[in-house]
C-alpha positions as CSV (number, residue, x, y, z in Angstrom):
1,X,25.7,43.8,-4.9
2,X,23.1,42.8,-7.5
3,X,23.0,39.1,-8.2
4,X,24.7,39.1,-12.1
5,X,23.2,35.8,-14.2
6,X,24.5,34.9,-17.6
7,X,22.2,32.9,-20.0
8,X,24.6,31.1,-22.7
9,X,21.5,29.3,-24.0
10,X,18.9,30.3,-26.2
11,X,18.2,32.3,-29.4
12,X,18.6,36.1,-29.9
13,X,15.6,36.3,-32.8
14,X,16.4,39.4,-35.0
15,X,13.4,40.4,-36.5
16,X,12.6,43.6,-38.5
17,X,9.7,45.5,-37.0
18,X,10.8,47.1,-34.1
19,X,8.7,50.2,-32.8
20,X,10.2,53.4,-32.3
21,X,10.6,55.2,-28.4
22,X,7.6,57.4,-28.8
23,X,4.7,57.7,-27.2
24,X,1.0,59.1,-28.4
25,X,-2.3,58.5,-26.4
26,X,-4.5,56.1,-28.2
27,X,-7.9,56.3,-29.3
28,X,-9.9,56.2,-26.7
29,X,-11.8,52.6,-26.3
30,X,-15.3,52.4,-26.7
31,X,-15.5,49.3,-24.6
32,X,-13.4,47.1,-22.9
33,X,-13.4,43.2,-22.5
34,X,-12.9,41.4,-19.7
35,X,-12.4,37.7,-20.7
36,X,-11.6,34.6,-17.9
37,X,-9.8,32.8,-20.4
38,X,-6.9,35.5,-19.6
39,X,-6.7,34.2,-15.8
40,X,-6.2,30.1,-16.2
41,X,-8.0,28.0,-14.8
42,X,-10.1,31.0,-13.1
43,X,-14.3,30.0,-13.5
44,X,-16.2,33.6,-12.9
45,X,-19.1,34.2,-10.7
46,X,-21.0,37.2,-12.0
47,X,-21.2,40.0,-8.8
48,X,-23.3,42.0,-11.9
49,X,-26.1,42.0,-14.5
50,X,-26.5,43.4,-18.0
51,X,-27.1,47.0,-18.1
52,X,-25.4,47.7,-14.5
53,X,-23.4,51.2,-14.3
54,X,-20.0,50.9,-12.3
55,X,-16.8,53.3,-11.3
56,X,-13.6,51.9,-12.3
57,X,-12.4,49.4,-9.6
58,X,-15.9,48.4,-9.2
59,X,-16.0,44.4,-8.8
60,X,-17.2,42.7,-12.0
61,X,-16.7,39.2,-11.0
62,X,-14.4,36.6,-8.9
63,X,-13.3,33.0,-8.6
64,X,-15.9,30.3,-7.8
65,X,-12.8,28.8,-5.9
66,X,-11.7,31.9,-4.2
67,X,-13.7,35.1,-3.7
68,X,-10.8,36.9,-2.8
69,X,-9.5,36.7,-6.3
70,X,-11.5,39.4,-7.8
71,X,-11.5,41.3,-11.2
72,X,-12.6,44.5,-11.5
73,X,-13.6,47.3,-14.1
74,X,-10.7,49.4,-15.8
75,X,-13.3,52.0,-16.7
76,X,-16.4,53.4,-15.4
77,X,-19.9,52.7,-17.9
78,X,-22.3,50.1,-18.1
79,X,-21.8,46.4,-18.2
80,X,-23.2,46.4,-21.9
81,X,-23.1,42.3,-22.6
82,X,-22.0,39.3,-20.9
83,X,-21.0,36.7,-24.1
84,X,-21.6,32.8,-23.1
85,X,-20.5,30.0,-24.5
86,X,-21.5,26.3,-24.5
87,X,-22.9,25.5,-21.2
88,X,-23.0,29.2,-20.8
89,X,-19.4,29.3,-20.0
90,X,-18.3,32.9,-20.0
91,X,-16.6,33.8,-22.4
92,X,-16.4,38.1,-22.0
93,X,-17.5,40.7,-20.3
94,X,-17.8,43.9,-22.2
95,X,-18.1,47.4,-20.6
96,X,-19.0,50.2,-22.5
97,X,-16.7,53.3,-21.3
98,X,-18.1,56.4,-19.9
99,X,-17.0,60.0,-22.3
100,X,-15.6,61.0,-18.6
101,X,-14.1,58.7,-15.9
102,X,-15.2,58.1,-12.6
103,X,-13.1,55.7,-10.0
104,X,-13.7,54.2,-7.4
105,X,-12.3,55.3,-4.2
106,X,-10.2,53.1,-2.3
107,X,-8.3,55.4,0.4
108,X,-4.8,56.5,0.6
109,X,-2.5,54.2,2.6
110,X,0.7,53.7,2.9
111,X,2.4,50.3,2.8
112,X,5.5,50.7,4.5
113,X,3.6,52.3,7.7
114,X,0.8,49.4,7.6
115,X,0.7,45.8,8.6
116,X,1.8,43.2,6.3
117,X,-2.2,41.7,6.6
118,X,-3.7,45.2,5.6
119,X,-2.0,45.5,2.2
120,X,-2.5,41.6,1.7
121,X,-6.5,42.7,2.3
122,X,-6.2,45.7,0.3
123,X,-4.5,44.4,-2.5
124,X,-6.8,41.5,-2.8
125,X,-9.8,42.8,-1.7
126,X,-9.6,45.5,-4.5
127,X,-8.9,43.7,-7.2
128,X,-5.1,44.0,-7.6
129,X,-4.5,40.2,-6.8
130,X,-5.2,39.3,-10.2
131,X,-1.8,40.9,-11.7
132,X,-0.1,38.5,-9.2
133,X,0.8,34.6,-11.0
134,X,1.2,31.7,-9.1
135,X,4.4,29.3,-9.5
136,X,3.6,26.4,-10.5
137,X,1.3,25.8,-12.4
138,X,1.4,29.9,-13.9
139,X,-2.6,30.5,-12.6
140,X,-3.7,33.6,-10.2
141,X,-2.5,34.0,-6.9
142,X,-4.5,32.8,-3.9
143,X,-4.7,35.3,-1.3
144,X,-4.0,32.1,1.8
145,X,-0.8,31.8,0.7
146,X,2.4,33.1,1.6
147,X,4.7,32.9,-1.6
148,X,8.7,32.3,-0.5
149,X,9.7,35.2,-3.3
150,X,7.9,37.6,-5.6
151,X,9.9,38.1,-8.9
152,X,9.7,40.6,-11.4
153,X,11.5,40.8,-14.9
154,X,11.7,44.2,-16.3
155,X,14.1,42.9,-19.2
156,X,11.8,40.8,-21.7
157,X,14.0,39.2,-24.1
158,X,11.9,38.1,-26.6
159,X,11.6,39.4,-30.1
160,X,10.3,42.4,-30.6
161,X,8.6,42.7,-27.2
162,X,8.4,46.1,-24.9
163,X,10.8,48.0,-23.5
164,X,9.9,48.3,-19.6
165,X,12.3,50.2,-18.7
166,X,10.5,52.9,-21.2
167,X,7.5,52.1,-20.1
168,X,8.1,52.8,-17.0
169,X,10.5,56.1,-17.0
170,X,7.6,58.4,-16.0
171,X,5.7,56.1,-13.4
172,X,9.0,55.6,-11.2
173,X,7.5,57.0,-8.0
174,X,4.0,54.9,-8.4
175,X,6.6,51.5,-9.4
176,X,8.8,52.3,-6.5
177,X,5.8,52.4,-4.1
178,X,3.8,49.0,-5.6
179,X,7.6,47.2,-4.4
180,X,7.1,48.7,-1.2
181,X,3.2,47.4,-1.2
182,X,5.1,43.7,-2.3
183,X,7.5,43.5,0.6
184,X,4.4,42.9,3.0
185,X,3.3,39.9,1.0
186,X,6.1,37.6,1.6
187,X,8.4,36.6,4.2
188,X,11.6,36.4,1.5
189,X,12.8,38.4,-1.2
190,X,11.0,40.8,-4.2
191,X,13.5,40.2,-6.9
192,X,13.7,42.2,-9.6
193,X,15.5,41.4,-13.3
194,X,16.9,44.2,-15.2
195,X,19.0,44.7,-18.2
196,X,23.1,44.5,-17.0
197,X,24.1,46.8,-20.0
198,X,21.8,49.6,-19.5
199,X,21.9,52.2,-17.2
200,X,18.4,52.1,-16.0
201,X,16.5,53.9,-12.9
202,X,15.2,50.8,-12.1
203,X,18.9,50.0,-10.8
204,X,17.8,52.3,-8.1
205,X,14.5,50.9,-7.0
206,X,14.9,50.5,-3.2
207,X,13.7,47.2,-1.1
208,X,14.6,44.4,-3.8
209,X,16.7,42.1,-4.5
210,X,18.5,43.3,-7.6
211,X,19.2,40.8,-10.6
212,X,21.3,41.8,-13.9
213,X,20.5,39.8,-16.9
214,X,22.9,39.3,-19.6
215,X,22.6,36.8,-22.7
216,X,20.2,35.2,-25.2
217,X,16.8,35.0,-24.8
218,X,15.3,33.2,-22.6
219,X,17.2,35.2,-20.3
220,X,14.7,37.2,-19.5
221,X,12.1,35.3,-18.6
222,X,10.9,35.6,-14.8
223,X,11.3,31.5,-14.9
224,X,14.6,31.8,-15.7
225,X,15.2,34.1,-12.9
226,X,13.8,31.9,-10.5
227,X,15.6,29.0,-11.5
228,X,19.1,30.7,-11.4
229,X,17.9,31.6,-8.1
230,X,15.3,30.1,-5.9
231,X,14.4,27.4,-7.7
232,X,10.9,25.7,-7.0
233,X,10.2,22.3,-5.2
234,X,7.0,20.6,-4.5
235,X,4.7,22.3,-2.5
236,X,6.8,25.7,-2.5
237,X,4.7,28.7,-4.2
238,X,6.2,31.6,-5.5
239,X,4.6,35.0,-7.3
240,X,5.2,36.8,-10.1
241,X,3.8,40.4,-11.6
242,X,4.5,42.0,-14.6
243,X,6.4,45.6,-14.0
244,X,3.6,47.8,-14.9
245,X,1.1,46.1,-12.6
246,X,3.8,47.2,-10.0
247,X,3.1,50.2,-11.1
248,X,-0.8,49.8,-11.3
249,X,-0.5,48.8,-7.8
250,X,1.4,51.8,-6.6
251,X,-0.5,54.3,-7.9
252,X,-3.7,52.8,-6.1
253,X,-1.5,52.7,-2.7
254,X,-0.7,56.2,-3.5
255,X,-4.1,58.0,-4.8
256,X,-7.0,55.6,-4.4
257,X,-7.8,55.5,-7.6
258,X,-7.9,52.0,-9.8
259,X,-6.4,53.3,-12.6
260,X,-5.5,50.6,-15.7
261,X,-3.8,52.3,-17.6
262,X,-2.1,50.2,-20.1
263,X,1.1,51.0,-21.9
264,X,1.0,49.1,-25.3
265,X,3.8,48.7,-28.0
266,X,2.8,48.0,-31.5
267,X,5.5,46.4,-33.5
268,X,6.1,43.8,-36.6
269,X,6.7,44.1,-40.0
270,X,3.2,44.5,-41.3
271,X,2.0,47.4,-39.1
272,X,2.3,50.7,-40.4
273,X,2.4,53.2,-37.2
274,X,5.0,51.5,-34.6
275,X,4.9,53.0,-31.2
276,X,3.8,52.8,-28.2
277,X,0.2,53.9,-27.2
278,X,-1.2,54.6,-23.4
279,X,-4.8,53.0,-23.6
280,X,-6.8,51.1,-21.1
281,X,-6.6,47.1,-19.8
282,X,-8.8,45.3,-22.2
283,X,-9.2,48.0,-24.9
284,X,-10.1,47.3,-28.4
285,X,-7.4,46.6,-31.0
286,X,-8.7,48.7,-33.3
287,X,-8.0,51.7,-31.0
288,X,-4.6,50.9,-31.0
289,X,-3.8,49.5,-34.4
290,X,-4.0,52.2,-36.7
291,X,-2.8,50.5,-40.3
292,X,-1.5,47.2,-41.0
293,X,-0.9,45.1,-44.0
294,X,-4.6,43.3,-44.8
295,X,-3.4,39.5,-45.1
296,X,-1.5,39.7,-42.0
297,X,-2.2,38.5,-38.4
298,X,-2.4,40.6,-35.1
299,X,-1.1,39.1,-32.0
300,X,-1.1,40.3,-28.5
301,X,1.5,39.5,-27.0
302,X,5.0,38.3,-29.0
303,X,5.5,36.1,-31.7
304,X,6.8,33.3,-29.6
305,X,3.8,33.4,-26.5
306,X,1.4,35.5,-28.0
307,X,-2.7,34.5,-28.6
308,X,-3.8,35.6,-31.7
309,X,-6.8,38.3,-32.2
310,X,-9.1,39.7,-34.2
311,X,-9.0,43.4,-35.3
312,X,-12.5,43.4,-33.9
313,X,-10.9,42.0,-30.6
314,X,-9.6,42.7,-27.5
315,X,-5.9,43.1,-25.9
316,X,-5.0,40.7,-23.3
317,X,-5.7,41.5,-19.8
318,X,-1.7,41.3,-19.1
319,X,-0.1,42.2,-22.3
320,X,2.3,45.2,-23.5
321,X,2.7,44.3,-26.7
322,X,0.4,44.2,-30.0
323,X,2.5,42.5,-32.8
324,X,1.3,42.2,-36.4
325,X,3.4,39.8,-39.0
326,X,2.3,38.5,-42.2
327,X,0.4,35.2,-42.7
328,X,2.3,32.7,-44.3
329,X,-0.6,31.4,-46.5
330,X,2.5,32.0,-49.6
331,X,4.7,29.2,-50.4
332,X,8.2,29.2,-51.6
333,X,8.7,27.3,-54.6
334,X,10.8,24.4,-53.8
335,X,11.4,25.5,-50.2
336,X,12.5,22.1,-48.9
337,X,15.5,22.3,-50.8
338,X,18.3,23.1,-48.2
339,X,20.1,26.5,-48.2
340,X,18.3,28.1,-51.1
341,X,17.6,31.6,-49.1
342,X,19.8,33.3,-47.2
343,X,16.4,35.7,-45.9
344,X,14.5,32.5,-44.2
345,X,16.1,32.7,-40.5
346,X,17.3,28.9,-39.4
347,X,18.4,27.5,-35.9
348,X,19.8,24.3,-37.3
349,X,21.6,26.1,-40.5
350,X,19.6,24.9,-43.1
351,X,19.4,28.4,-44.6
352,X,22.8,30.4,-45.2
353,X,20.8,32.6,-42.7
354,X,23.4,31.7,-40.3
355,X,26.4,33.3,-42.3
356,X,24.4,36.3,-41.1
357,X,24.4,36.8,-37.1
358,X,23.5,40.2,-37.5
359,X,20.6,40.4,-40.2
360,X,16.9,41.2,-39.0
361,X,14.4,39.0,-40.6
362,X,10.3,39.4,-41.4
363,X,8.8,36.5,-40.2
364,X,5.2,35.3,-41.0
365,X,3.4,32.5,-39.7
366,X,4.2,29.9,-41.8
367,X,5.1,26.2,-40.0
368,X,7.4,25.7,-43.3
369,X,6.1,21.8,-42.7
370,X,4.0,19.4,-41.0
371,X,4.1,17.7,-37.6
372,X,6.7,14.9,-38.0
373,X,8.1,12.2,-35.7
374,X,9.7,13.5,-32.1
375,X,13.4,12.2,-32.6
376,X,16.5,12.8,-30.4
377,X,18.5,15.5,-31.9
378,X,20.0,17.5,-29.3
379,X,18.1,20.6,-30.5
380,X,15.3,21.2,-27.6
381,X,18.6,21.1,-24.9
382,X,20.1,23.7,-26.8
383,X,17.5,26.2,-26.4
384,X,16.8,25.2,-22.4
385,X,19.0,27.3,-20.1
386,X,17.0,25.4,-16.8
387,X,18.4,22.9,-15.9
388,X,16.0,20.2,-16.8
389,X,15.7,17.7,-19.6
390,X,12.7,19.6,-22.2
391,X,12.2,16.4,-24.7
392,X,11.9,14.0,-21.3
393,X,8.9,16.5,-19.7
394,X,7.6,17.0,-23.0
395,X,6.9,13.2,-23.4
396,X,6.2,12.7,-19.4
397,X,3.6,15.4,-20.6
398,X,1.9,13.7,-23.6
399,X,1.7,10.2,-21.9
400,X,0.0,12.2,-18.8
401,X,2.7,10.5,-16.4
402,X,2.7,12.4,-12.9
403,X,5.2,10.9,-11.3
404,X,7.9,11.3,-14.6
405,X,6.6,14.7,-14.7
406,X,7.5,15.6,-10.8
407,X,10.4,13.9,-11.3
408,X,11.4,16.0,-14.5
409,X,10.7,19.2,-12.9
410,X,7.0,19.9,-14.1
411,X,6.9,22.6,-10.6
412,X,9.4,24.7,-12.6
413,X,8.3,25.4,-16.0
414,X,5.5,27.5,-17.4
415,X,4.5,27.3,-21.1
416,X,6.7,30.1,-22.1
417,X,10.0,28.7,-20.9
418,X,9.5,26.4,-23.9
419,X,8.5,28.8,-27.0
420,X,12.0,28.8,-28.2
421,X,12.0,25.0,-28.4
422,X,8.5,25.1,-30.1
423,X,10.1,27.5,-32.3
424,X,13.1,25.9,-33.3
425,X,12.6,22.0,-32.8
426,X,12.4,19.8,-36.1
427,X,8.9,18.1,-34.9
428,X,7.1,21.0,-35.2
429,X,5.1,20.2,-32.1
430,X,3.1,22.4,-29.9
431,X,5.4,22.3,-27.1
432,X,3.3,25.3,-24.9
433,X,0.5,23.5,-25.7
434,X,1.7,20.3,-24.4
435,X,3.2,21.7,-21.2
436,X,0.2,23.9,-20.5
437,X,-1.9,20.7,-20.6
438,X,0.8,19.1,-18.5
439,X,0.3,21.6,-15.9
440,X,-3.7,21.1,-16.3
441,X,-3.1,17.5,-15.2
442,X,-1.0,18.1,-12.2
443,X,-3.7,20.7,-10.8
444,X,-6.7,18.1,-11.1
445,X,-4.5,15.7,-9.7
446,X,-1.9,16.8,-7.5
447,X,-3.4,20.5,-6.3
C-alpha cells in the first residue's frame, strides 16, 4: 500500500498562464552553458581549454573538493569560451553545438544484474552524480556517502510548474530503469511522490516506495516528503533527483549514450506560445521562448523558486520550466488602500480576492511595498506544513546562531520549503535568501 500524506497547509496559487499538453521540438540551441552557480557551493576545476572539441558526456569539469562529482557536456562541439569573473571565478562554460551529435559511449549495463559499487562508479564516474542533491544543506551529492533514502517528487505543486507525469509518458521504460540504477545507491528506500487523484503510470513504477500527495502546495515538495516520512537528524544524509534525471539516468544504463535531453514547459501570462518544448540541458532561452510580452521578465524555474534570466541567457542546469510574467514597474493608484481590487490575489484578505477561491490571477513582479519590521503575526506558521517554527529559524538565521539553528531544525529545510512564506509574509523579507545563507553558515562551520 502506498504511503497517502495530506498537506492542510499551504497556498494553492491560481494563476492564469498555464501551458497547454502539447509538445513541439525546439529550435535547436546553438550553444549551451554550463554555469557552477547551478551546483551550490560546487568550485570547478577545468579538465578542458578554449577551443577543445568533445562528444556529449565528455567531462568538462569537476569539484575542487571531490573529483568524483563531475559535469559533463550535453552536446558534442567545441568548448567555444570559458567566462570569468572577479578573481577569475567561473562563471560559464559555453559549448557551441555540433549540426550532428556525437556521444560518448559508456557501455550497456544493467543495474539490477550488477553490484551496488559498479553503478555507484558508473553513475558518478560519468557525470550522472550531479542530478543527485544532498540533504542538508541542498548541494551535490558526494559519491562517499551512503544516503539513508533517495526521494523523488513527480507531483510539483507550485504554480504553474510542469507536469511530470507528462513529461514523462513516453520515457517510462528509460524512468523505470534509472529507479532500478537508484536501488543500488542506498541501503533504505527510493521514494517516490505522485499525484493521489490521478491515475498515472508512475503508480506502476516497480522497486519504490510509493507516496500519494494530496493538498495545497507545498505538498509537493520532496522536503515535504521527507519530513512526513524520514525526517532528517544531524549527521543523516539523504538524496534527492528530479524525475527526468531518472530518466536521463536510465537511458544511459540502457544505451550508453549521455543524452540531456531536456523537457521544458513555457508558461505565464506574458508568453505568447505555451507548451512544452524538448531541447537540450543548458540551451539558450531564446530557442525556447518564441514571443513574449517586451516589459516582462523570464524566469527559469517558477515564480516562487525561480532565478531570473536574460533572453540572451541560459536555462538552469535542473529546470523544467521557463516562466515569463510581467514586471511590475506599474503602480496602482492608491493601492495601499485595503480591498479596492478584487484582481490583486491576497493571503491575509486585504483584497476581496478572497471572495474568489476559484479565480486565476496574472501576477507580475511587483513587492506591492518595502521591507518593513519582522513582527509576530501568525502568518509564516500558516504557510509551513513541517513541523518546525519558520519565524524562529528565520531569525536563528539572520543572527548567524548555530546552535538556535540546529535546534530549530536548520538539517530539514532547503530554501524552497520557505517560498510561500516569502510570498505571503507581511515583512516582505527574503526568506530563501536568508535560509540559503543559513545553510552557507552551517557548511563552513559544522560540515
Amino acid at each position: 500500500m502506498p504511503i497517502d500524506i495530506k498537506i492542510k497547509k499551504g497556498l494553492t496559487l491560481k494563476l492564469k498562464g498555464e501551458a497547454e499538453n502539447s509538445i513541439e521540438q525546439a529550435q535547436k540551441s546553438k550553444t549551451v552553458a554550463l554555469r557552477p552557480s547551478n551546483f551550490h557551493s560546487l568550485v570547478p576545476k577545468m579538465v578542458l581549454k578554449e577551443g577543445a572539441k568533445l562528444n556529449a558526456g565528455d567531462e568538462v569539469f569537476f569539484s575542487k573538493y571531490s573529483d568524483k562529482t563531475r559535469v559533463v557536456s550535453p552536446v558534442s562541439g567545441t568548448l567555444r569560451e570559458i567566462k570569468r569573473g572577479a578573481k577569475r571565478k567561473i562563471l560559464s562554460v559555453i559549448i557551441e553545438a555540433d549540426d550532428e551529435m556525437s556521444y560518448k559511449d559508456f557501455g550497456i549495463m544493467d543495474p539490477l544484474k550488477s553490484d551496488s559499487s559498479e553503478v555507484k562508479d558508473r553513475i558518478f564516474s560519468t557525470g550522472l552524480g550531479v542530478f543527485l542533491n544532498q540533504r542538508p544543506y541542498n548541494i551535490p551529492a558526494e559519491a562517499e556517502d551512503t544516503p539513508k533514502a533517495i526521494y523523488i517528487s513527480a507531483y510539483d505543486t507550485a504554480p504553474l510548474s510542469a507536469d511530470y507525469e507528462f513529461i514523462l509518458k513516453d520515457k517510462a521504460e528509460f524512468f523505470q530503469n534509472g529507479i532500478n540504477a537508484l536501488t543500488k545507491l542506498t541501503g533504505g528506500k527510493v521514494y517516490l511522490g505522485v499525484d493521489k487523484q490521478s491515475a498515472s503510470f508512475l503508480k506502476d513504477i516497480e522497486n519504490v516506495e510509493l507516496i500519494t500527495i494530496s493538498g495545497p502546495h507545498p505538498a509537493g515538495n520532496v522536503g515535504t516528503l521527507i519530513h512526513e516520512t524520514e525526517p532528517m537528524n544531524r549527521g543523516e544524509r539523504v538524496w534527492t533527483i528530479n524525475p527526468e534525471d531518472v530518466a536521463i539516468i536510465g537511458e544511459q544504463f540502457k544505451t550508453g549514450k549521455y543524452n540531456a535531453e531536456r523537457t521544458v514547459v513555457v508558461t505565464g501570462s506574458a508568453a505568447k506560445h505555451r507548451k512544452y518544448f524538448k531541447t537540450i540541458i543548458g540551451a539558450e532561452v531564446s530557442s525556447i521562448l518564441k514571443d513574449h510580452d517586451d516589459n516582462s521578465r523570464i524566469i527559469s524555474g517558477n515564480v516562487l523558486t525561480g532565478e531570473k534570466i536574460e533572453e540572451d541567457g541560459y536555462i538552469n542546469y535542473f529546470s523544467n520550466t521557463l516562466t515569463v510574467i510581467p514586471e511590475g514597474n506599474e503602480y496602482r493608484m492608491f493601492g495601499w488602500i485595503p480591498f479596492k481590487d478584487n484582481d490583486i490575489h491576497s493571503a491575509s484578505k486585504t483584497s476581496l480576492s478572497w471572495l474568489f477561491p476559484n479565480k486565476k490571477y496574472e501576477v507580475n513582479t511587483n513587492l506591492n511595498g518595502e521591507e518593513r519590521a519582522l513582527v509576530v503575526t501568525g502568518e509564516m506558521e500558516e504557510m509551513m506544513p513541517l513541523d518546525i517554527m519558520p519565524m524562529q529559524l528565520i531569525k536563528a538565521c539572520m543572527a548567524g546562531d548555530i546552535e538556535k539553528m540546529e535546534n530549530l531544525g536548520i538539517y530539514e529545510v532547503v530554501p524552497e520549503d520557505f517560498a510561500l512564506v516569502e510570498y505571503t509574509n507581511t515583512s516582505k523579507i527574503e526568506a530563501q535568501s536568508i535560509i540559503r545563507n543559513g545553510l552557507d553558515i552551517m557548511i563552513t562551520e559544522v560540515g
